[in-house]
Structure formats: C-alpha cells, structure tokens
MARVOGU-154475 format. One line per 3 residues: their letters; for each residue y, x, z of C-alpha. Coordinates in nm, 3 decimals. Each point is the difference from the previous one (the first is absolute). Layout:
BEGIN
a> Y:X:Z | ...
//
This chain:
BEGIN
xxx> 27.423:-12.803:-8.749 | -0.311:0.181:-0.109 | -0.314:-0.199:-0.043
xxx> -0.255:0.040:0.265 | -0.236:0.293:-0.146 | -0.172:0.113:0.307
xxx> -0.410:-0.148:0.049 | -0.052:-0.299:0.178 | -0.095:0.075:0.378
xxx> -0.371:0.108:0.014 | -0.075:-0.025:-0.357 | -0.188:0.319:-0.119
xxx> 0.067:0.000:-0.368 | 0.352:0.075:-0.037 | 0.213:-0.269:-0.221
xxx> 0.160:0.278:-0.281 | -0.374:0.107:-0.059 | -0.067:-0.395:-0.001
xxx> 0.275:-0.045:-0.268 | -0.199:0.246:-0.247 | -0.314:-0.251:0.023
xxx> -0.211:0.032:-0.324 | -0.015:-0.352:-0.183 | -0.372:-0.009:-0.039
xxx> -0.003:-0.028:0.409 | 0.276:-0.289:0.044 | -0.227:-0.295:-0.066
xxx> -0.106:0.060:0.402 | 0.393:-0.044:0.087 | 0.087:-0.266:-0.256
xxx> -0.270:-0.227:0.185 | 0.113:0.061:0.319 | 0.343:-0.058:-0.094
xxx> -0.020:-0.286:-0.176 | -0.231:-0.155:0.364 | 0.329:0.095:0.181
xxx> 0.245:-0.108:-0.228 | 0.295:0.031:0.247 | -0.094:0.372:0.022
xxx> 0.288:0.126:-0.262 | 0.247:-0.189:0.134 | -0.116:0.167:0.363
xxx> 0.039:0.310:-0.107 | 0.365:-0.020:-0.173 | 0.134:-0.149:0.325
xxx> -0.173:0.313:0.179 | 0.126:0.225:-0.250 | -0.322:0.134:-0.077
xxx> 0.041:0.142:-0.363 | -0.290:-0.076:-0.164 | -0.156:-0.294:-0.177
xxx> -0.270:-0.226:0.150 | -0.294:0.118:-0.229 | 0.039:0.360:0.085
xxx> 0.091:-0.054:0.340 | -0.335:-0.210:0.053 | -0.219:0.283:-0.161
xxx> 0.161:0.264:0.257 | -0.100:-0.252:0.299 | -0.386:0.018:-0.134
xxx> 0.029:0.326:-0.003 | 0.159:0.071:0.311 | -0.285:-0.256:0.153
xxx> -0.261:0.157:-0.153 | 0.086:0.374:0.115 | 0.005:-0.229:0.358
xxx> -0.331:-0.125:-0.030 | -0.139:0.347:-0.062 | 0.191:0.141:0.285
xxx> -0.097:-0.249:0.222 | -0.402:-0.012:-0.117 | -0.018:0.403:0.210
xxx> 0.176:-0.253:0.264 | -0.281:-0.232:0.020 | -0.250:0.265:-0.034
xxx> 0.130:0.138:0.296 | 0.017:-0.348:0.237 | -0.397:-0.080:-0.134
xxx> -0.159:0.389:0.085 | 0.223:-0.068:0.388 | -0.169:-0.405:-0.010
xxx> -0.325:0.078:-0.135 | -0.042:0.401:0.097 | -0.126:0.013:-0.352
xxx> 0.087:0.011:-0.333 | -0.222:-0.299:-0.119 | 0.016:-0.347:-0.149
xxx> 0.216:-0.129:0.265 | 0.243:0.293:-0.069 | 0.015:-0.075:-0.378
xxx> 0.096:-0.350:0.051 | 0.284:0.114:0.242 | 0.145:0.221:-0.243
xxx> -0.012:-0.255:-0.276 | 0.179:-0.280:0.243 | 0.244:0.246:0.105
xxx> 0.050:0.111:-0.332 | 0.034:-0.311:-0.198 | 0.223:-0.179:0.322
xxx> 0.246:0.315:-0.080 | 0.028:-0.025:-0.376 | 0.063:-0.405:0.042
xxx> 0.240:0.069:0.279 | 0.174:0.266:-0.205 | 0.053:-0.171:-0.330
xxx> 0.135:-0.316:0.209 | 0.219:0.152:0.202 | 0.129:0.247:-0.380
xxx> 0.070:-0.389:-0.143 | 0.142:-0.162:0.292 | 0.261:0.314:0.113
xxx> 0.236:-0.031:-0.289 | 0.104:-0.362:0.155 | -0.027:0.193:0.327
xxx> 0.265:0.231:-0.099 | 0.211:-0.245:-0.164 | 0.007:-0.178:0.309
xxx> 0.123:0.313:0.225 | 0.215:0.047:-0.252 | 0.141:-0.365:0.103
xxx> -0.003:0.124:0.338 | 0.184:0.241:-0.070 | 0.269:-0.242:-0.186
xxx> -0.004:-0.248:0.355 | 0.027:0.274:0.200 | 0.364:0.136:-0.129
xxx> 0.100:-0.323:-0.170 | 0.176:-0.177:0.277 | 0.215:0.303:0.039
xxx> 0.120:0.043:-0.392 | 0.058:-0.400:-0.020 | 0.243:0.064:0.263
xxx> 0.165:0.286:-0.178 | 0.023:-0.211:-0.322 | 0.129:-0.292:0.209
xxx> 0.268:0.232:0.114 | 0.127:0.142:-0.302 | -0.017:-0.327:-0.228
xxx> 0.243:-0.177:0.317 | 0.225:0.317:-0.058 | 0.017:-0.087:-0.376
xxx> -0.241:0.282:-0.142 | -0.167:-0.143:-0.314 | -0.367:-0.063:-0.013
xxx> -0.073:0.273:-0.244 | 0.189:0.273:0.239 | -0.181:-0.128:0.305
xxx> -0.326:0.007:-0.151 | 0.101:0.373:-0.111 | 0.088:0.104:0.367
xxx> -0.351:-0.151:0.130 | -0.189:0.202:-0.246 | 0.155:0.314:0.136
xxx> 0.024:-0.114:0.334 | -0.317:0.122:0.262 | -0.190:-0.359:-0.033
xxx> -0.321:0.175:-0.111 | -0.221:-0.241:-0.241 | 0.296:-0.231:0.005
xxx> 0.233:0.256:-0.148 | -0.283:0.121:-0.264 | -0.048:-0.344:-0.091
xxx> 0.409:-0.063:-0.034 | -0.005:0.327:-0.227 | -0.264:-0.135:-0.233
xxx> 0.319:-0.346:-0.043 | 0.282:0.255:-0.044 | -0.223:0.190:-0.220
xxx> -0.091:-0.352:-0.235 | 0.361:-0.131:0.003 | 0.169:0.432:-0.131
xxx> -0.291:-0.050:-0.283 | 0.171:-0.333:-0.108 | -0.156:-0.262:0.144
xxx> 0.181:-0.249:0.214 | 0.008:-0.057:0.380 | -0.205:-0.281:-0.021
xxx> -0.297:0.141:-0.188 | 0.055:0.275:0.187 | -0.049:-0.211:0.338
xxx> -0.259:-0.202:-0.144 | -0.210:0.298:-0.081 | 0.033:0.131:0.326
xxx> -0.170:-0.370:0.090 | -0.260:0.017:-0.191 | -0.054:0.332:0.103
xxx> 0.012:0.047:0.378 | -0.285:-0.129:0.218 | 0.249:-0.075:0.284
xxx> 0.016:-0.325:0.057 | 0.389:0.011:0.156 | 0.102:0.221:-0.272
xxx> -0.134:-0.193:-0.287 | 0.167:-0.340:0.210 | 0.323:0.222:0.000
xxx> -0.028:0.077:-0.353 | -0.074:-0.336:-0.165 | 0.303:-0.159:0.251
xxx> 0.223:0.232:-0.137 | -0.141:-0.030:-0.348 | 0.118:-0.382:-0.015
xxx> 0.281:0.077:0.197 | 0.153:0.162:-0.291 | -0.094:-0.211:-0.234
xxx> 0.100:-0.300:0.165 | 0.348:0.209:0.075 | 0.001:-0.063:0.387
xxx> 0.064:0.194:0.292 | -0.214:0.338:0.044 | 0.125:0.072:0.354
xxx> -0.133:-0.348:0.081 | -0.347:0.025:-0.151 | 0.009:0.343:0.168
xxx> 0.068:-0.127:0.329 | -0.241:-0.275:-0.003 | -0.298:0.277:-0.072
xxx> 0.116:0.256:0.303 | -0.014:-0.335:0.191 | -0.327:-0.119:-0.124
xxx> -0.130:0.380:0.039 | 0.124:0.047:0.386 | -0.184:-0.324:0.053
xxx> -0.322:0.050:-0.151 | -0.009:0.386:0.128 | 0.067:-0.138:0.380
xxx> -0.331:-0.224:-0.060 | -0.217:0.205:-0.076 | 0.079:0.284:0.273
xxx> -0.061:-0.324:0.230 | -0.310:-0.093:-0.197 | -0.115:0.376:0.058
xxx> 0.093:-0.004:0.363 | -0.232:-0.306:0.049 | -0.320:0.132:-0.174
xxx> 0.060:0.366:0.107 | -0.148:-0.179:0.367 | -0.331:-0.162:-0.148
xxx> -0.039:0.409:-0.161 | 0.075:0.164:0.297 | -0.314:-0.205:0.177
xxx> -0.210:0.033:-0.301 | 0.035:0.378:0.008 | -0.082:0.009:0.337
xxx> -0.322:-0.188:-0.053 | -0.080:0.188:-0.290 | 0.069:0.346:0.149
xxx> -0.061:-0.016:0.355 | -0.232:-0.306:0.056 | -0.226:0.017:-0.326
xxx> -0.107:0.310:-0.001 | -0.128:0.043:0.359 | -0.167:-0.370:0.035
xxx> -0.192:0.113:-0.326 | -0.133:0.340:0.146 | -0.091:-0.186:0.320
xxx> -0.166:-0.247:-0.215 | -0.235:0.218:-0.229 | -0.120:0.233:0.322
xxx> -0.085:-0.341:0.177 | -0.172:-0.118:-0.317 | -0.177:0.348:-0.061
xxx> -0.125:-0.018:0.370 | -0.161:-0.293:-0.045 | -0.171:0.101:-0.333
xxx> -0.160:0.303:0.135 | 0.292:0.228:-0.212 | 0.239:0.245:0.077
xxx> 0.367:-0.022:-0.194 | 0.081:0.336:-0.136 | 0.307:0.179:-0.061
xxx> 0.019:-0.122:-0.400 | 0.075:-0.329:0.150 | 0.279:0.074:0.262
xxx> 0.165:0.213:-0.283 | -0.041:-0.256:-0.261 | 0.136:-0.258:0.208
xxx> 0.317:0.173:0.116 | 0.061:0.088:-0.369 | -0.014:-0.389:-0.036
xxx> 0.259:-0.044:0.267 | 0.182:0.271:-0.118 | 0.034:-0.112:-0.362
xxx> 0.082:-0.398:0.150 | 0.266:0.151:0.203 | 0.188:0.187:-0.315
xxx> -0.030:-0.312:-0.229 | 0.131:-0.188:0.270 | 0.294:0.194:0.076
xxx> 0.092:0.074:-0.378 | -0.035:-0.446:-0.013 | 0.274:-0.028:0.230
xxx> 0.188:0.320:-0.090 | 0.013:-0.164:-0.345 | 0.100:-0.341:0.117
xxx> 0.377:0.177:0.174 | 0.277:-0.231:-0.171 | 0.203:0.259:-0.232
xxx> 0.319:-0.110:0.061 | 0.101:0.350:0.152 | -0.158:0.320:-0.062
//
C-alpha cells in the first residue's frame, strides 16, 4: 500500500509543499508538537506522511490564510449589523477573524486522530466478514500465513490493506508474530488490535487459532448487535431534539423578538429573520452530520 499523500480535508497548504519547510521556520511546529505529543503517533495510524513539526507549521498556515479569508467575512456581517463600516465593524472582523484561525489550527491538530479513527471504521466495518473467511479456511486446514495472504487480496477494503502491510513484514523476513504484533501496535481498531494480540499469544503459547478466531467473530457479532440497539434507542431522543430545534425553535424565537420589539417602540428588520434562519439552518446540519456520524459501522 502507498502511504497516504493526498492533503488533509480542508487544509490549504498542501502537505508535499509542507515537507519542503525551511528549518529556520520549524521552531513554530516543534512547539506545537511537542504540546500534542500524541500528534506523530496520530498521524502514522492515519497514514499521513509527514512528521509532526512540519505538519504543525502547515496547520498555522492553513489557519492563518483562514483568518484572512474570513476577516472580508466579518467585514461583511458588521457593514449588514451596523450599516457602516465603523468601530463596531472592526471589532467584528477581528472576532470573526481570530474565532477562524483558532478553529482552523484545532480542528488541522485534532483531524489526524480523526482520520485514524475512520480509518478504524473502516477496519469494524469489513472485519466481521474477513474473520469469518479466516475462520473458514484455518477449519479447512489452510495455514495462517496462506489465509492471511488470501485476506489481503480478498475485497475487505482497510482490512485487506492492513493484512497486506503483515504479508508484506513476514516476505521481508520477519516472523508472523512481529508481523501481527506490528499490525497491533499499529491499527487504531480496537477489534482488530484484540484480534491481533489473541492471535499473537496464540502462537506463542502453541494453541488453537481456529479457537481464538472463533471466540473474536463471537465477541464481534455481540458487541456489533449492541450498539445498533444502543443507536436505535438514542436515534428517538434525536429525532425530538431535531424537531425542537428545526421546527419549534426557530418560529417561537421570531414570535418572540417581534413581541419584544413591539413593546420597545422597534421594528425587527429583515437582517434578523435572515440571521436567524441561518442559525437554524447551520443547527440543523451539525445536527444531522452528529447522528449521521454516530451509524454503527458494522455494514457499509
């Protein structure tokens, strides 16, 4: 498998112009880098290609080129608040501004855990379905090594990259289980890296594979029933949550501010209304990405 050379989702400084970082600049990323120590390890498990110092310079970069972008937004939101472009309209762009770089560079040092963790979702979501194809073949009398070899070409997706990456170790001379204890220490799925270690000892301790095997496809069925009824039960309190926030919100909060106005002797323009369904808007999209993102992957 390639390494993952492509730039991280929404980052504006790409990561092969990141890798050609002048020294004299890297003091910025070794900081931030050594504040979020776990960042390097983040980043091999997302298969980001690049270390943490240089990867932490591009993210204040990228932020930065946000912040500007995002002062022309702020400009624009104080001239429609104030009509003018005046103290008031200053301050709005420097809020706006200084909320996106912060917001940026966060979101640059939190996404390569982000990705390692789809990446696990990815394992969970075809893992069930190679276990049982490795069950299958080591009850038929198909040696570890060969089985492991069919999974990596198999159609698993991350599972059969990540099976490539053992067969890959063990034809460069190392054995099966350094091979499978690298693919522990290297996989952010939790199942997998259960799998791995059980099979690990297995071999060492020269017991039965297709019983460790079995005993994880059993554990992994179990756990991946759970959680669809763990998702069932919340997907109800979201459901009435986005139909408060959506529906019910939105309209009590109009009614409110032209009953309020009224009473103050002051009319409620259009800035408002559009402002406020913007709100709603914006609520509604988080909220349906939140529960979009909480969807068990056990199937695709």
């Amino acid at each position: 498998m390639n390494p993952q050379q492509k730039t991280p989702v929404m980052m504006l400084y790409p990561i092969e112009k990141a890798k050609r970082f002048s020294e004299k600049y890297l003091f910025v990323g070794r900081f931030l880098s050594k504040v979020i120590f776990s960042l390097k390890y983040d980043l091999q498990k997302a298969e980001i290609t690049i270390d943490a110092e240089r990867y932490c310079l591009a993210a204040v970069v990228s932020a930065l080129i946000y912040g500007v972008m995002f002062l022309f937004v702020g400009m624009a939101f104080g001239v429609i608040i104030s009509r003018a472009f005046n103290a008031t309209t200053i301050a709005v762009m420097f809020i706006t501004g200084l909320a996106a770089f912060i917001g940026m560079l966060i979101f640059h040092l939190v996404y390569p855990k982000l990705a390692a963790f789809q990446l696990a979702s990815l394992v969970d979501q075809e893992l069930l379905f190679a276990m049982r194809t490795m069950l299958i073949q080591l009850s038929s009398g198909i040696s570890l090594f060969d089985t492991m070899r069919s999974i990596s070409k198999s159609n698993y997706g991350q599972v059969s990259t990540e099976f490539s990456l053992v067969i890959r170790d063990v034809n460069s001379g190392v054995s099966e289980t350094e091979a499978l204890e690298k693919l522990a220490f290297r996989t952010k799925s939790e199942v997998l890296k259960k799998t791995a270690w059980q099979l690990t000892t297995t071999l060492k301790s020269g017991g039965s594979i297709t019983s460790a095997l079995n005993s994880q496809v059993e554990e992994l069925v179990s756990k991946q029933m759970n959680s669809i009824r763990e998702y069932s039960a919340e997907l109800n309190l979201w459901t009435l949550v986005y139909l408060i926030v959506a529906a019910a919100m939105p309209s009590l909060g109009i009614t409110f501010l032209v009953i309020a106005s009224s009473i103050g002797g002051s009319g409620i323009g259009p800035e408002a209304v559009m402002l406020i369904i913007l709100l709603s808007l914006s609520v509604q999209c988080a909220m349906i990405y939140l529960v979009r993102s909480k969807v068990p992957k056990v199937v695709k």
